[in-house]
C-alpha positions, 0 to 999 in steps of 0.5 A: 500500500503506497501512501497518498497525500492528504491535501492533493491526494498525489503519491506522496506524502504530505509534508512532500506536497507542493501545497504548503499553505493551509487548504480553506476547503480541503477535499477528502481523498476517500470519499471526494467530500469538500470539508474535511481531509481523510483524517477526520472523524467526521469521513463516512469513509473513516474506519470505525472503532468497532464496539466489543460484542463478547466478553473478553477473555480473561487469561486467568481464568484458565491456568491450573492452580495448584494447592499448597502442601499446607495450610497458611497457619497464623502467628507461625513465622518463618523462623518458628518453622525452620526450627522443626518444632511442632508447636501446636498450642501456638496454633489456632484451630481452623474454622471451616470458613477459613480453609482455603484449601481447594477439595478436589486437591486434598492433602498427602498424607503418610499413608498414601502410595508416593505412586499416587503423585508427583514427587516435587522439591517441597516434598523432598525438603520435607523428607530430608527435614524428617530425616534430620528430625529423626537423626539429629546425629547426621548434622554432627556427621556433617560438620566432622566430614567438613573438617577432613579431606581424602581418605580419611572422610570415610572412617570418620563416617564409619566412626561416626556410625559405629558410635551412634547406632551401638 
């Protein structure tokens, strides 16, 4: 599509016209009218803006949402949390106005098959903070395997083993 002058209606552009003054009675290069140039609202020929019939879709609205593993518990911080205490009377019970919690997504719990799910990363943060609740002894293994290099790092594992599961 090649651009037409507003003013002569020529091959070119506008401000490359040859009329440089103002026009007192320009001529609409669309629709022929005198009174107004083919930029103006007021040209039959203008394109409309046309108005929305549908609903407009709401990107949103479609994407999957995906429960937290727990609830949201008030009054228990952060900090509180990487403790691995399980202080329960600081928790409030839950009314059932409250849950938020989507049913179609319940819980996990410990007697369901790990088959039964995916595995994500919060769920093996879980375990392995299980795991160092159950053996508090694995976070002494770790600060000694960090102290020794080489060969040596496997007796003091056994070491450590030896002694702790006599």
């Amino acid at each position: 599509m090649r651009t037409r002058c507003l003013k002569c209606g020529q091959q070119h552009r506008t401000k490359d016209c040859e009329i440089k003054e103002k026009l007192e009675k320009p001529t609409c290069i669309n629709c022929k009218e005198v009174g107004h140039l083919a930029s103006s609202f007021n040209c039959p020929k203008y394109p409309q803006i046309k108005k929305k019939t549908e609903k407009a879709q709401n990107p949103n609205e479609n994407k999957n949402i995906f429960p937290a593993n727990k609830d949201a518990v008030k009054d228990f911080s952060y900090a509180t949390a990487l403790q691995g205490k399980n202080s329960t009377h600081n928790q409030t019970p839950q009314s059932n106005t409250q849950t938020t919690q989507n049913q179609n997504y319940p819980h996990p719990t410990d007697t369901e098959n790990s088959n039964e799910r995916p595995f994500g990363i919060m769920d093996a943060v879980f375990e392995i903070k299980k795991l160092f609740a159950d053996y508090p002894f694995l976070l002494e293994l770790g600060k000694q395997l960090r102290a020794v290099k080489g060969k040596d790092r496997i007796n003091v594992f056994y070491e450590h083993v030896m002694r702790n599961y006599e």
